[in-house]
SETORDO-153830 format. One line per 3 residues: number of its first residue (from 1); for each residue x, y, z of C-alpha. Coordinates in Angstrom, 2 decimals. Layout:
// residues N
NUM> X/Y/Z | ...
//
This chain:
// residues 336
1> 0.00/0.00/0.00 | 3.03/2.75/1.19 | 4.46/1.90/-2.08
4> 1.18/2.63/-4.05 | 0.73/5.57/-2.36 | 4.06/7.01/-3.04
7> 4.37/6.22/-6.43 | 5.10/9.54/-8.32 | 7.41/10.70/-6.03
10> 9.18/7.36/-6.68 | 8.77/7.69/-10.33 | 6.80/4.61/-10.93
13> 4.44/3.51/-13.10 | 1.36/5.14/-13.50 | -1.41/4.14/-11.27
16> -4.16/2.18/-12.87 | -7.64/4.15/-13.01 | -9.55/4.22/-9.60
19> -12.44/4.00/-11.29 | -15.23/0.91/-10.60 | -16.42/1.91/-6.73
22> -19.87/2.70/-5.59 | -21.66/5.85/-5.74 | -24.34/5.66/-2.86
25> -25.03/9.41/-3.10 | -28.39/11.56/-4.50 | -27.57/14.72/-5.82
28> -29.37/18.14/-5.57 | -28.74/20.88/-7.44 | -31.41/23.25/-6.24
31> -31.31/23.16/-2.24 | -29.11/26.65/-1.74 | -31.55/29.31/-1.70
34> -29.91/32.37/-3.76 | -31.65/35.64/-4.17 | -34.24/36.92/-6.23
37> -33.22/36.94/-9.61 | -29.73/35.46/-8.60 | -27.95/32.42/-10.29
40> -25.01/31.27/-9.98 | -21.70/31.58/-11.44 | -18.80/29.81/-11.44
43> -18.47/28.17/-8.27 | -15.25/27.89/-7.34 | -15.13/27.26/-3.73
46> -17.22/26.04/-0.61 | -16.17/24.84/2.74 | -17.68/24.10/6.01
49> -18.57/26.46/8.93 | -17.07/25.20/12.59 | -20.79/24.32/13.44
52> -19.86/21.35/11.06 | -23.40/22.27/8.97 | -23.41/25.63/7.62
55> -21.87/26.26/4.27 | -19.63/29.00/2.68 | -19.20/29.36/-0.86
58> -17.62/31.97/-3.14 | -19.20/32.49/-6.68 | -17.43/34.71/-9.28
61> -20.32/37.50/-8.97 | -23.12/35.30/-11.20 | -20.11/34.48/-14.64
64> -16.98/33.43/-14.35 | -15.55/36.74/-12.54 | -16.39/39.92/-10.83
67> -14.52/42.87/-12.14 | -17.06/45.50/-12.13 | -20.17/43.64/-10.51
70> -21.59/44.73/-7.74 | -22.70/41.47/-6.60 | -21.15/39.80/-3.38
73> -19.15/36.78/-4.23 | -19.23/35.39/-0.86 | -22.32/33.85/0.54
76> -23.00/31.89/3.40 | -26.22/29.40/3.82 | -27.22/27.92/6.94
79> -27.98/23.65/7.68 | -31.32/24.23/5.36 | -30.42/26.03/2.88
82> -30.78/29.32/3.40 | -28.97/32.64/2.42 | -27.73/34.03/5.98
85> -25.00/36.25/4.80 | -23.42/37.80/1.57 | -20.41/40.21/1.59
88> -17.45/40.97/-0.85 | -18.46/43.48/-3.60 | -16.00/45.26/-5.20
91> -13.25/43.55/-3.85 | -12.32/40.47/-5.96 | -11.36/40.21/-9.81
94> -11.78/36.32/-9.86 | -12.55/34.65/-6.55 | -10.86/31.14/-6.72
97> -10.11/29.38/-2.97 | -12.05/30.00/0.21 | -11.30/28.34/4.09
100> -12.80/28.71/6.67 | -10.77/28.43/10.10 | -12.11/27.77/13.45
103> -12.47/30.50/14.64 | -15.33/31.41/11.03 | -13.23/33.72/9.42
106> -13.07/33.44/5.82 | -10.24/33.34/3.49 | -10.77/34.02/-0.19
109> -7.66/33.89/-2.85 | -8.26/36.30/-5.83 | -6.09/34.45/-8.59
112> -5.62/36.17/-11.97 | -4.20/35.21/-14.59 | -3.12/38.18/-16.85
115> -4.90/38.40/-20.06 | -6.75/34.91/-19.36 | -8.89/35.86/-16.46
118> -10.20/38.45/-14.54 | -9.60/40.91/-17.63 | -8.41/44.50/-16.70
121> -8.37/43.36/-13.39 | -4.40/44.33/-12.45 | -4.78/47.81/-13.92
124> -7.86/48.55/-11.30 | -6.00/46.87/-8.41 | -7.28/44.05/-8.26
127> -6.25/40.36/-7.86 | -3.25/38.71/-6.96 | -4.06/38.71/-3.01
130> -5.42/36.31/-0.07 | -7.90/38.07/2.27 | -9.29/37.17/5.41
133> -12.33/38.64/6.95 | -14.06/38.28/9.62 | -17.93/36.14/9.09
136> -19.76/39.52/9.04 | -17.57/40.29/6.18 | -15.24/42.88/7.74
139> -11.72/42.73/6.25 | -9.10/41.39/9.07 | -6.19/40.96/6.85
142> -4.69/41.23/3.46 | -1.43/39.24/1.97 | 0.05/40.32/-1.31
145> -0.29/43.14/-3.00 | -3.49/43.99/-5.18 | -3.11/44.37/-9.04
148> 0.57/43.27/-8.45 | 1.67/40.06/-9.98 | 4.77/38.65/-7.94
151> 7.38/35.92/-6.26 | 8.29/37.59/-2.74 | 6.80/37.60/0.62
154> 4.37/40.22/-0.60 | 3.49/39.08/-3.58 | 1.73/36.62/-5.67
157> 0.99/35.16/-8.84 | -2.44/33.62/-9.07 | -2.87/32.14/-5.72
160> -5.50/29.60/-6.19 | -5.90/28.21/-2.23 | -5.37/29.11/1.43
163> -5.47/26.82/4.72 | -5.11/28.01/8.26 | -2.87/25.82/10.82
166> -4.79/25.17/14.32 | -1.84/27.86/15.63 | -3.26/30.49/13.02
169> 0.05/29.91/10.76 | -1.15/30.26/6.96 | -0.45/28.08/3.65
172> -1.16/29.56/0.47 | -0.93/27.51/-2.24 | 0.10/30.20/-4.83
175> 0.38/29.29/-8.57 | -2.22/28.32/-11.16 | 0.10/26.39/-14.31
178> 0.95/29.05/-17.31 | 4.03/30.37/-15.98 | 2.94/31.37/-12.18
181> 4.89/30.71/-9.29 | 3.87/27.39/-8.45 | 4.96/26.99/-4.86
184> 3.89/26.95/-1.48 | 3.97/29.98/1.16 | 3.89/30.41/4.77
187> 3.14/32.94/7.07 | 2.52/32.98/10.58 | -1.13/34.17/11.98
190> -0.30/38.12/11.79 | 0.79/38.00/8.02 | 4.74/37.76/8.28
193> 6.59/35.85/5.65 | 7.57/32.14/7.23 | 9.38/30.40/4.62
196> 8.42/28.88/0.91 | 8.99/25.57/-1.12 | 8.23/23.97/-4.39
199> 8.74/25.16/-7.95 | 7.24/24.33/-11.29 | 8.12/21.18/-13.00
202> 6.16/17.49/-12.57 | 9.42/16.09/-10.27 | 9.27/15.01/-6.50
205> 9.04/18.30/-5.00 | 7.55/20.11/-8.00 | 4.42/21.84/-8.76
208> 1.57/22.39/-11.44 | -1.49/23.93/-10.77 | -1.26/24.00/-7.05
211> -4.41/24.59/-7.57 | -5.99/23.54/-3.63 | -4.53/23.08/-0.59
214> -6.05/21.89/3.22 | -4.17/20.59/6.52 | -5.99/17.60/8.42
217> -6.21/16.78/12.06 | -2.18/15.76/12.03 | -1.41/18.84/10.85
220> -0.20/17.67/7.17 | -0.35/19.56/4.37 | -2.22/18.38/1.29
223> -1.54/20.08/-2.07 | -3.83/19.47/-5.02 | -0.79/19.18/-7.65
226> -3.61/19.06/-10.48 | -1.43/18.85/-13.70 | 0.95/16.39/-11.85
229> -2.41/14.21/-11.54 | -1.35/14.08/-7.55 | -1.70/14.77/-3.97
232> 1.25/16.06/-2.71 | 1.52/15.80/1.67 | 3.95/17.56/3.47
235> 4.61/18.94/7.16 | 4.53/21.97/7.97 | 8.02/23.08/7.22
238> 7.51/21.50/3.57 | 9.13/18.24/4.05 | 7.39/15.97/2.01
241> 6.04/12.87/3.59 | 3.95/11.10/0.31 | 2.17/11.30/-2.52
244> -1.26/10.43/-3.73 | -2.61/9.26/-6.86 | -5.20/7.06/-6.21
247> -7.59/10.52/-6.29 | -6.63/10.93/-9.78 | -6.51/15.04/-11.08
250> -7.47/16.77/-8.12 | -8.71/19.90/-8.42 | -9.54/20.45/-4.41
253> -9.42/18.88/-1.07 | -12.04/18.68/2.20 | -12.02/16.93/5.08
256> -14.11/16.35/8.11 | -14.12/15.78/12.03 | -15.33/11.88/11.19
259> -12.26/11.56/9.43 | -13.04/11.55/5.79 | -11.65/12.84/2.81
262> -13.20/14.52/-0.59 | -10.95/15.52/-3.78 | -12.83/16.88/-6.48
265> -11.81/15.83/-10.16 | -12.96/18.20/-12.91 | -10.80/17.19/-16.02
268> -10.10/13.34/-16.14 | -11.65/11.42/-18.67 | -11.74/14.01/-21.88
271> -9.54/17.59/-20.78 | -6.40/15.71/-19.36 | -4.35/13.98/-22.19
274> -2.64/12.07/-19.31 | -5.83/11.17/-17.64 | -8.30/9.60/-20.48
277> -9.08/6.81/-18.92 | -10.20/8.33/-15.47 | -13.70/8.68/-14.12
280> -13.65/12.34/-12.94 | -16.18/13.45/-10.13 | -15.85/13.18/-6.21
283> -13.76/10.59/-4.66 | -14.61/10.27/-1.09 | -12.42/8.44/0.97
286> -10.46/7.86/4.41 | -7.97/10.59/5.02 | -5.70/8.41/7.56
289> -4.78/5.43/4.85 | -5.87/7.42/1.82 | -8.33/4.29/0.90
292> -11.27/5.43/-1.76 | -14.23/4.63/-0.69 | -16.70/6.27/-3.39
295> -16.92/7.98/-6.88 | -19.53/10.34/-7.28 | -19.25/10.63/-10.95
298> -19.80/14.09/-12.81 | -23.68/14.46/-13.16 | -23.04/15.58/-17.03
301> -22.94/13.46/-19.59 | -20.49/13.15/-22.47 | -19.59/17.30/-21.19
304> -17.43/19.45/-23.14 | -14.57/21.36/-21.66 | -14.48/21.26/-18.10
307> -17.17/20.05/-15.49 | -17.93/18.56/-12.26 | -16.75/19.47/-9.35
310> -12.94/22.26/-8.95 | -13.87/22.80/-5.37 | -15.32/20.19/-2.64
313> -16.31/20.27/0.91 | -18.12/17.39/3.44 | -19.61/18.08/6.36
316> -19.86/16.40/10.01 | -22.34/14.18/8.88 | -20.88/13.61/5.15
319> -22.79/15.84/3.15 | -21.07/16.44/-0.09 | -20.77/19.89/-1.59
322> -19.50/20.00/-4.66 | -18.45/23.37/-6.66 | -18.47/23.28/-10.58
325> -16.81/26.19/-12.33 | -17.90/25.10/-15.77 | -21.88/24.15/-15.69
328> -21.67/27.14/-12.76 | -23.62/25.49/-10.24 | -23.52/24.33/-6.73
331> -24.57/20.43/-6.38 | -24.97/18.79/-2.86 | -24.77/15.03/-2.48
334> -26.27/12.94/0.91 | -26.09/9.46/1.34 | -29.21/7.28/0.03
//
């Protein structure tokens, strides 16, 4: 099993498609209750409140990014469904990563990439930044520097994800392919620069797409590596412990007190060249032997470009959220 589980940073073979398991879950695409005469965008991100129920999820203001809309990307719904707060307006280009930590503040990554996303973005000072605020939306802290594309301590290059240690140190997983900066950065809780590790390239060590990032109840670090078609786990001071594969392209990571694991899969089987014979959707699995359990497959058929789910969450009671960038839609999955 070790030796399955480490096999890209041994350079073995491939692993073999993790694709026949059971999918005992009923979707619903219609139980968040959005405003009048709201839909949704692209949904990059949800995760869990501490309560274990409530969600958080950041939308990219109704399309796929919110220079100029008024809207608020970042929403909050409570255990039935319901709108309970909205903040964010004005400040994001396009919204890619949220966390939330314990103690419900909310961290949001605004990751452009210049002339691909989040158009005119840089010249209006926006983008390029991870801000935390508190869960009535007031703004606690900012890292990086808006509308300023980087690879320092205060700056960034399309940061796609942020996690928050239990001591309030902070993990941005900064880099999105196409020439960003592809590495990992940390900063204690206040904001000061820590240290930094990884660099692009598809080697033990190396990075592309870091495209999520979470810490579990051990205190590792999981990086979605997405273009390296890996999980990449580290501790805290970057030393890397194993890698993943069996979760096949992972776009991003949950977990939850109970112990489980969700990695969301949006381009296997018909966007990743190296991945055609992959199932993509949900894999939900154990997080302490890395065993998959489940496949929720994506609910599209035969879809063009990419689908399913780029960011995933699961709650106490193993509720899957899953958020889809490309049909731009929010689809929760409970147990039959």
């Amino acid at each position: 099993m070790a030796a399955l589980l480490s096999g890209a940073a041994l350079g073995a073979l491939p692993m073999a498609p993790v694709n026949g398991l059971p999918n005992p879950y009923e979707a619903n695409a219609n139980w968040f209750k959005l405003p009048d005469g709201r839909k949704w965008g692209s949904t990059a991100g949800v995760d869990i409140a501490p309560d274990g129920k409530s969600v958080w999820a950041v939308d990219r203001c109704g399309g796929n990014g919110c220079v100029d809309s008024k809207l608020n990307p970042i929403m909050k719904f409570d255990a039935n469904g319901n709108l309970v707060a909205q903040f964010g307006a004005g400040q994001f280009a396009f919204p890619h990563g949220i966390h939330v930590d314990k103690d419900e503040n909310v961290w949001v990554t605004d990751s452009v990439l210049a002339g691909e996303r989040g158009a005119g973005a840089l010249a209006k000072g926006l983008g390029q930044i991870v801000r935390k605020f508190d869960k009535t939306g007031k703004v606690l802290l900012t890292l990086g520097t808006p509308g300023v594309s980087g690879k320092d301590a205060t700056h960034f290059n399309a940061p796609s994800d942020v996690a928050i240690a239990p001591n309030g140190d902070i993990f941005v997983a900064d880099g999105h392919a196409n020439g960003t900066n592809e590495r990992i950065v940390k900063f204690d809780k206040t904001g000061k620069f820590i240290k930094e590790w990884g660099h692009p390239g598809s080697g033990p060590g190396a990075f592309s797409t870091t495209h999520g990032i979470e810490i579990d109840s051990r205190g590792r670090v999981f990086v979605a590596n997405r273009d390296n078609n890996r999980i990449d786990i580290f501790d805290q001071d970057g030393k890397m412990l194993e890698s993943w594969e069996q979760f096949s392209r992972p776009a991003g990571i949950g977990f939850n007190s109970a112990g489980q694991i969700v990695v969301c899969d949006s381009e296997s089987g018909g966007v990743s060249e190296t991945h055609q014979d992959w199932t993509r959707g949900i894999r939900v699995g154990t997080v302490a032997d890395g065993k998959v359990q489940y496949l929720i497959p994506d609910p599209d058929k035969n879809p063009k470009g990419t689908s399913a789910a780029e960011g995933c969450a699961i709650d106490k009671d193993g509720v899957v959220y899953g958020a889809e960038v490309g049909p731009q839609r929010m689809m929760r999955y409970v147990k039959k």
